[in-house]
C-alpha positions as CSV (number, residue, x, y, z in Angstrom):
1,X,-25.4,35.2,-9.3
2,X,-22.2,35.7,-7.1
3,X,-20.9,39.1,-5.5
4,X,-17.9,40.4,-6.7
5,X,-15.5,39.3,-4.1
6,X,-16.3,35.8,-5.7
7,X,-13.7,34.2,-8.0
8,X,-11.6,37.5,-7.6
9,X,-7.9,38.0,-7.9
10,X,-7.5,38.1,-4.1
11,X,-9.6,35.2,-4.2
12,X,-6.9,33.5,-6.1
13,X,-3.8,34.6,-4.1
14,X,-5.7,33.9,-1.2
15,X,-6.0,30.0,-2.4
16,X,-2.4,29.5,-3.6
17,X,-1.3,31.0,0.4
18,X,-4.0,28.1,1.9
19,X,-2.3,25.5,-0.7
20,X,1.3,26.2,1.0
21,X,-0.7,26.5,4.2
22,X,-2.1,23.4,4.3
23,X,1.1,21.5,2.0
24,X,2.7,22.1,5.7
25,X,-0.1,21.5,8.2
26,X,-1.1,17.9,6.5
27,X,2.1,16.1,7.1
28,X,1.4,14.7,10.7
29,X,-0.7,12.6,9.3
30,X,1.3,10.9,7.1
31,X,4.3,11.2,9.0
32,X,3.3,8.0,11.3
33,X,2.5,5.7,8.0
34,X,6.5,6.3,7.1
35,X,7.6,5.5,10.8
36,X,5.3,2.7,11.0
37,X,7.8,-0.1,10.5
38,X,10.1,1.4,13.0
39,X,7.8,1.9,15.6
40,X,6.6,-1.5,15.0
41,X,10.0,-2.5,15.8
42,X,11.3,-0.7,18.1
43,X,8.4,-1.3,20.9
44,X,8.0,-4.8,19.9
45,X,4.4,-4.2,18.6
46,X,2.3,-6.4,16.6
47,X,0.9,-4.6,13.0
48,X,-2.4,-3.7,14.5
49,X,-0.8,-2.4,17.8
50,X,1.4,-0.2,15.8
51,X,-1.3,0.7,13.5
52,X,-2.3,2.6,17.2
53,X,-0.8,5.7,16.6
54,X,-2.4,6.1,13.3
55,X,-5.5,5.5,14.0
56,X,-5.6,7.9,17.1
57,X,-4.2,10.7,15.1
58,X,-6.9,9.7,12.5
59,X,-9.9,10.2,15.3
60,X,-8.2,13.5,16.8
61,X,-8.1,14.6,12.6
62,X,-11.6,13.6,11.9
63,X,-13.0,15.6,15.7
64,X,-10.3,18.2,14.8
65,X,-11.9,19.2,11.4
66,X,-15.3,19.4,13.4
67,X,-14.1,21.0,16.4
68,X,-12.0,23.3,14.7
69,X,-14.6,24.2,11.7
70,X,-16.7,25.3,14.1
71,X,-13.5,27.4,15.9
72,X,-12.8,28.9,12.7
73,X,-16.6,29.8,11.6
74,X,-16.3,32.0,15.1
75,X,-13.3,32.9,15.4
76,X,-12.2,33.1,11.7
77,X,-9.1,31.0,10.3
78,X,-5.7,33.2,11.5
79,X,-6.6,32.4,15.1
80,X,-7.3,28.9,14.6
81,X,-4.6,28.1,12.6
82,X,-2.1,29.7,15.0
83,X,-3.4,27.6,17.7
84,X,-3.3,24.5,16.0
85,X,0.4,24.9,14.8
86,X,1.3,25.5,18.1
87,X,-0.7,22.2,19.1
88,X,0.8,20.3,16.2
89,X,4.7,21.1,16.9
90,X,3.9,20.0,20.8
91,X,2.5,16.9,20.0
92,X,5.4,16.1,17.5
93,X,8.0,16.9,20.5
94,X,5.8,14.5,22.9
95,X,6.0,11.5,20.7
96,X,9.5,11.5,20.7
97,X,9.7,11.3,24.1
98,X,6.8,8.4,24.7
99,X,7.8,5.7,26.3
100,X,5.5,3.0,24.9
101,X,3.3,2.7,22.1
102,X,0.1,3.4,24.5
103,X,2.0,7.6,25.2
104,X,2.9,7.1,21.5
105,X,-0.4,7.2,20.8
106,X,-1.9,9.6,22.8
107,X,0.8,12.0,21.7
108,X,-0.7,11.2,18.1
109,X,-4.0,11.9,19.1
110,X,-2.9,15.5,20.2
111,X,-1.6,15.6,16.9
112,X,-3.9,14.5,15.0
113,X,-6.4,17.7,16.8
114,X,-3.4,20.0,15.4
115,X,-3.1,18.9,11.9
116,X,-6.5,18.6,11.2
117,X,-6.7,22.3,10.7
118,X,-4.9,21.7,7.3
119,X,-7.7,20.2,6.0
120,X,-11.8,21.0,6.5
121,X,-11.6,24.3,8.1
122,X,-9.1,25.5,4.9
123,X,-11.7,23.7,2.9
124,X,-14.4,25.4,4.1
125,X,-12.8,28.9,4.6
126,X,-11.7,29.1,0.7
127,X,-15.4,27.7,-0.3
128,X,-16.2,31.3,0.5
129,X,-14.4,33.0,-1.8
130,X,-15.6,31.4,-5.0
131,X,-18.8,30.7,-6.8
132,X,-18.5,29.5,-10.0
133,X,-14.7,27.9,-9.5
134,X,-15.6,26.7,-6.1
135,X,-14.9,23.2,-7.5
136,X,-11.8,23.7,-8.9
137,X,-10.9,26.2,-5.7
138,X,-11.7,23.4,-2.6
139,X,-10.3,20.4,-5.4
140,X,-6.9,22.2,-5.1
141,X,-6.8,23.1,-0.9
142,X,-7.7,19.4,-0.4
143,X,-4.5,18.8,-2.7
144,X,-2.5,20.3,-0.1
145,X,-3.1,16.8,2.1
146,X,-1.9,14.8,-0.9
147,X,0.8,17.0,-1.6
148,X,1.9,16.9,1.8
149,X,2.2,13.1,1.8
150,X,3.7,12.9,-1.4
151,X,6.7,15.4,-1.0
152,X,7.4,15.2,2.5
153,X,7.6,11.2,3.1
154,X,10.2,10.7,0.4
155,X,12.3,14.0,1.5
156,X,12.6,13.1,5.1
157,X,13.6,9.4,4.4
158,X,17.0,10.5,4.5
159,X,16.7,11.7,7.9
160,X,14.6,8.4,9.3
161,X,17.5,6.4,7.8
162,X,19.9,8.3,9.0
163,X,19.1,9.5,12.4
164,X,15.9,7.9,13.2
165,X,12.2,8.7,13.6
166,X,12.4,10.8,16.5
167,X,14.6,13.5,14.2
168,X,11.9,13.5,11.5
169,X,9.6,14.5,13.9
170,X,11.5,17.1,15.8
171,X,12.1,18.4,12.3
172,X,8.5,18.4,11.4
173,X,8.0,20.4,14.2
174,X,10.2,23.6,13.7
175,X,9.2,23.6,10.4
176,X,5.0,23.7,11.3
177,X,5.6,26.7,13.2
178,X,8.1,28.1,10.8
179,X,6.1,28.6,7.9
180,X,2.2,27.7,8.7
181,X,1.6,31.0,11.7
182,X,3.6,33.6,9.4
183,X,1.4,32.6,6.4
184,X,-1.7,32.2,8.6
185,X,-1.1,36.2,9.4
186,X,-2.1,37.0,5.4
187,X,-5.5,35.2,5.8
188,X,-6.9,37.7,8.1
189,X,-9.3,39.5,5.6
190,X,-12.8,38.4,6.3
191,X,-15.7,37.3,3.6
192,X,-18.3,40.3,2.9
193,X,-21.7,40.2,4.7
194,X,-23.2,40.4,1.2
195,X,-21.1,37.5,-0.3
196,X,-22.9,35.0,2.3
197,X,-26.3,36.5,1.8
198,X,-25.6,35.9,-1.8
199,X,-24.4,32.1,-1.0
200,X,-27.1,31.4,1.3
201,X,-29.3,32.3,-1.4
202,X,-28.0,30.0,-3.9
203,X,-27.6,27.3,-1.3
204,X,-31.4,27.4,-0.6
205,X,-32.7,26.9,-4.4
206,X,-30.7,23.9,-4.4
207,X,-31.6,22.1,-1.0
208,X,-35.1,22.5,-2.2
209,X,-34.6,21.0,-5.6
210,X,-32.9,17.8,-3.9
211,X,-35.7,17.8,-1.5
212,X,-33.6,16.3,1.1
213,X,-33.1,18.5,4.4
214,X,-29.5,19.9,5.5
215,X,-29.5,17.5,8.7
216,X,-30.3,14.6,6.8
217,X,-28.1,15.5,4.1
218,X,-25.5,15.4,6.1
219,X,-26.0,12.4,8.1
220,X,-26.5,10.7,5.1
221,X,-23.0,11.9,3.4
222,X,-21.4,11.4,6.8
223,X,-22.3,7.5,6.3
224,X,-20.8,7.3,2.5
225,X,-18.0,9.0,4.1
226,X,-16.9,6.3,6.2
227,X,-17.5,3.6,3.5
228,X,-15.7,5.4,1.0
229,X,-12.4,6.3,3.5
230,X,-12.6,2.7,5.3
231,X,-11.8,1.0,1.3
232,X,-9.1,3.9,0.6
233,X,-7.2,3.6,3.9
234,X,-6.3,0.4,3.2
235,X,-3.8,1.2,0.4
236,X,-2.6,4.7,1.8
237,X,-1.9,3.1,5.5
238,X,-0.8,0.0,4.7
239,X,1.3,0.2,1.8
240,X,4.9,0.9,3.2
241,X,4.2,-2.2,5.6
242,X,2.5,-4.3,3.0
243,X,6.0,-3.5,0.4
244,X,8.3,-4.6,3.9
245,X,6.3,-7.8,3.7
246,X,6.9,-8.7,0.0
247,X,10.6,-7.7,0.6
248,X,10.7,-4.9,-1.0
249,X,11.4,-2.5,1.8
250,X,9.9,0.7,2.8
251,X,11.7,2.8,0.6
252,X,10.1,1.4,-2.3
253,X,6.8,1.2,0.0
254,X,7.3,4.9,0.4
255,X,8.1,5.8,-3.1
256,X,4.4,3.7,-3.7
257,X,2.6,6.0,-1.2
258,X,4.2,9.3,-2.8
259,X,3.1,8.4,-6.3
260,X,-0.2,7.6,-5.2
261,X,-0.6,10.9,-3.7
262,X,0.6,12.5,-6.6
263,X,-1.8,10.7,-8.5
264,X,-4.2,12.0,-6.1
265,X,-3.3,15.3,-6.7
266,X,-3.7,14.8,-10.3
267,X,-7.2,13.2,-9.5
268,X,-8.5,16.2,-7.2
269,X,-7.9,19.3,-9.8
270,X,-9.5,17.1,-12.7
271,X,-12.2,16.0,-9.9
272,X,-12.5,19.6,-9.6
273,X,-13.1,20.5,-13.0
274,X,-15.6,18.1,-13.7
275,X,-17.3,19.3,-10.3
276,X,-17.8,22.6,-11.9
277,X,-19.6,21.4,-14.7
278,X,-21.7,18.2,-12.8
279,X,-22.2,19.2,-9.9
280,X,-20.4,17.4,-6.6
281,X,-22.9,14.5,-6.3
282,X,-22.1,13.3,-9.9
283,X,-17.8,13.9,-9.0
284,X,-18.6,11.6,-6.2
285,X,-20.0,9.0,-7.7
286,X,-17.6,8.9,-10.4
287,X,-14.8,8.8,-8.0
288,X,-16.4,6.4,-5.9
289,X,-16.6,3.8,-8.9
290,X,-12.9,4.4,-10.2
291,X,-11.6,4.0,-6.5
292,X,-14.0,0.3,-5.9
293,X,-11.9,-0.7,-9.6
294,X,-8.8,0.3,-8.4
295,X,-9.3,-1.6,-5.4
296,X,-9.8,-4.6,-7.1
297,X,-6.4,-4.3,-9.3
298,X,-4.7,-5.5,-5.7
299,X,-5.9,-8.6,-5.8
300,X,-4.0,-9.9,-8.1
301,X,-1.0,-8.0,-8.7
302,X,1.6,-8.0,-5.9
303,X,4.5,-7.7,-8.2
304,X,7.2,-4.7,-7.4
305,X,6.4,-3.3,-10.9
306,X,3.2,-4.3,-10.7
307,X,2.7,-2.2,-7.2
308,X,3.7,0.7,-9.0
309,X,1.6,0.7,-11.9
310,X,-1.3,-0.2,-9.5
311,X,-0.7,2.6,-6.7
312,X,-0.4,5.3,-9.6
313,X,-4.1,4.2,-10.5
314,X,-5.6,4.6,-7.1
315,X,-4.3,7.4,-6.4
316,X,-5.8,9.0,-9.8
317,X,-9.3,7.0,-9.2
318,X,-9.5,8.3,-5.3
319,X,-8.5,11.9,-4.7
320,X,-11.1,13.9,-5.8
321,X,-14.2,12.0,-3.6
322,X,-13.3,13.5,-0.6
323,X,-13.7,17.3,-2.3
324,X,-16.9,16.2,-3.4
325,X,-18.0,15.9,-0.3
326,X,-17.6,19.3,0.7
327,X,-18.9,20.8,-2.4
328,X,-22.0,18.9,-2.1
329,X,-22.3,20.4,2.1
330,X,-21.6,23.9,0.0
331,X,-24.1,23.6,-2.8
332,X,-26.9,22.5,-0.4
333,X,-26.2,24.3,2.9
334,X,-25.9,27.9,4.5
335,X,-22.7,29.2,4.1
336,X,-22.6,30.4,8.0
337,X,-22.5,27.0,8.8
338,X,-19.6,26.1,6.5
339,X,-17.2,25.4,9.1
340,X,-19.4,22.7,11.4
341,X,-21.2,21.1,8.3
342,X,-17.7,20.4,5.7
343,X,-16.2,19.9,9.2
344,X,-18.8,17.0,10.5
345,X,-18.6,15.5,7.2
346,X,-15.1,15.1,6.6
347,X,-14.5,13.9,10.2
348,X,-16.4,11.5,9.0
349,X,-14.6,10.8,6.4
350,X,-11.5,10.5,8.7
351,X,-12.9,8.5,10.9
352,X,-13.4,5.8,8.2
353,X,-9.7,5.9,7.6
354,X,-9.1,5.5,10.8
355,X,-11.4,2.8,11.1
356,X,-10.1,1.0,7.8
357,X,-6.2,1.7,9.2
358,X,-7.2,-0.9,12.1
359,X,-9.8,-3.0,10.5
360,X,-6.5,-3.6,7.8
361,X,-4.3,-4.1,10.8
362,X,-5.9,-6.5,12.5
363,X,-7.1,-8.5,9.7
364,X,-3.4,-9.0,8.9
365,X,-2.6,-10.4,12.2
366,X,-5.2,-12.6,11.5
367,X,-4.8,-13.8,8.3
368,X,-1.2,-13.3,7.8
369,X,-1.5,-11.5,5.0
370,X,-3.5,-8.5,3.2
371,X,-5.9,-9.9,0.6
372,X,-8.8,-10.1,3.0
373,X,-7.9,-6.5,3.9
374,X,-8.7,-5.2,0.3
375,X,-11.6,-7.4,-0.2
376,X,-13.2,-5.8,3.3
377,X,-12.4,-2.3,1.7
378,X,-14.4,-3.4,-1.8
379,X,-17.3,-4.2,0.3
380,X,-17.0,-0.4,2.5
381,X,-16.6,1.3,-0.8
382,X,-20.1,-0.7,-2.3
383,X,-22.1,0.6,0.7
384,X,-20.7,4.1,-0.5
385,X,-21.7,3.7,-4.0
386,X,-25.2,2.7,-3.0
387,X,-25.6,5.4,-0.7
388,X,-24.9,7.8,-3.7
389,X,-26.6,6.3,-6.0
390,X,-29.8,6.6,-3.8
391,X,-29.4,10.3,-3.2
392,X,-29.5,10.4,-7.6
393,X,-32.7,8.5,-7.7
394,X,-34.1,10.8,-4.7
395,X,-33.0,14.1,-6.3
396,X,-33.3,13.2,-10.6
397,X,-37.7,13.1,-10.4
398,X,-37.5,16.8,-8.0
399,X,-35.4,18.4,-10.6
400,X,-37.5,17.1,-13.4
401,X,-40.5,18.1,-11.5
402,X,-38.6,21.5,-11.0
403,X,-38.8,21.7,-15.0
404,X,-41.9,21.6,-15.3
């Protein structure tokens, strides 16, 4: 049962204006996994220390989509996304001017808050519009990140070449508030009173046939979360510096990173699909299994070829988990609380990849290399696979129950 605003046309134009939205509003955070090397050198850093910046945009991402999930279920989505653009363009003008990797950081932070608005709160706001698509719909806004990292690193190589990392991110900045606040003006129309009466309905059949309460529900997805992202940053944040260290350079490390987006991309909309038909805590699981076997590809293949081949598969074995996590908050939660709930449980999520980013770091200062670093992110991405399996054993003998 859906009202008709679900699944409409507008519904659809609505989602391909969030896609170019958030294609835009992502980048900042991949923008500092491109300048990593040059940071590194430029201040001198060690790789953990110039894993820094990452990691504090990371946390100001993850409390961003909380923060501004909760701004958005308010205040609606034009208001926040004008504000964070504004945010996100500032920060990008203060890391240029940072003086050491600490204000480098910070700056990052500030811009981690900004971007993060790219990401949960879209997620969340288009959930409203469908019903039956809702899987394809929130599968192809959370392709916006990916497609943000995989067209924008390899475009603005040129200029980090060229002219250095500071111009990529002066450049970044114009063109956040160039295109995200005039699109963020067409977004204005609000969800029908009846539509969320008609969610919240839906959304209360199915919390009581998992038998598992929204708080705890979320808790517990927060903590796959974090396993799950800790295993995938490791690839995604560390494979431009991991390609310098073979000697292949971070062009080619760069290329790596774009392709596994892409695959990403290919992984969400199919992820998507699927989620329509089995629901988002069977898409996660899935996802969570291909990523663990992808992971385990590193190990032995380092080759430049080899990379490639192996990068492509992740990113088709990863991108559609994180989706999954907000379809599951939406199939088992109020729809008034959209914004806070997808938004706690993807900041989660981020905060795992922030977490991972420096647990890969460091590890690599220690070790010297990064085969310890993929190994720690098999193990995170186990503890995620249990935790999903358990909420399948927990939920299969209420819904046979249910049957009869």
């Amino acid at each position: 049962m859906s009202h008709p605003i679900h699944d409409s046309r507008y519904s659809w134009l609505r989602l391909l204006i969030t896609l170019a939205i958030a294609a835009v509003a992502n980048v900042g955070m991949w923008a500092v996994i491109v300048v990593m090397p040059a940071v590194e050198t430029q201040f001198g850093a060690g790789r953990a220390e110039a894993s820094m910046p990452y990691t504090l945009a990371m946390i100001g991402f993850a409390l961003g989509n909380m923060w501004l999930g909760q701004l958005v279920d308010r205040l609606g989505v034009t208001k926040a996304l004008i504000g964070a653009s504004i945010l996100s363009a500032i920060s990008y003008l203060l890391a240029t001017l940072a003086p050491n990797i600490a204000l480098l950081s910070v700056a990052h932070l500030l811009l981690g808050l900004g971007t993060s608005i790219g990401f949960g709160p879209l997620i969340a706001d288009i959930s409203h519009w469908f019903m039956r698509r809702r899987g394809i719909a929130v599968a192809l806004v959370a392709s916006g990140n990916y497609l943000s990292g995989a067209i924008w690193p390899t475009m603005l190589s040129g200029i980090l070449a060229r002219d250095g990392w500071q111009q990529v991110y002066l450049t970044l900045a114009v063109l956040t508030l160039v295109v995200v606040i005039p699109l963020s003006l067409l977004l204005r129309r609000q969800v029908p009173v009846e539509a969320h009466t008609t969610a919240a309905a839906t959304a209360k059949i199915n919390a009581r046939s998992v038998g598992i309460p929204p708080r705890a529900l979320q808790y517990i997805l927060g903590l796959a979360g974090i396993g799950c992202c800790v295993a995938m940053s490791m690839p995604q944040v560390h494979i431009v510096s991991y390609c310098v260290g073979l000697g292949y350079g971070p062009a080619v490390g760069a290329e790596m990173l774009s392709l596994m987006l892409l695959g990403g991309v290919v992984s969400r909309i199919v992820s998507g699909l699927v989620a329509d038909r089995l629901g988002g805590v069977h898409t996660l699981l899935i996802g969570s299994i291909l990523q663990c076997i992808a992971l385990f590809l590193f190990l032995p293949y380092d080759g430049m070829v080899s990379l490639y081949v192996v990068s492509v598969l992740f990113g088709l074995a990863q991108g559609g988990i994180v989706p999954s996590y907000a379809l599951v908050v939406r199939e088992y939660m109020p729809p008034q609380e959209a914004g806070a709930r997808v938004g706690f449980v993807m900041m989660m999520t981020i905060l795992g990849m922030a977490l991972g980013g420096w647990m890969s770091g460091w590890i690599y200062d220690v070790t010297g290399n990064y085969q310890l670093a993929f190994v720690n992110g098999i193990l995170w991405n186990g503890l995620n696979i249990a935790i999903i399996v358990m909420l399948l054993k927990r939920s299969r003998p209420r819904r046979q129950e249910a049957l009869v």
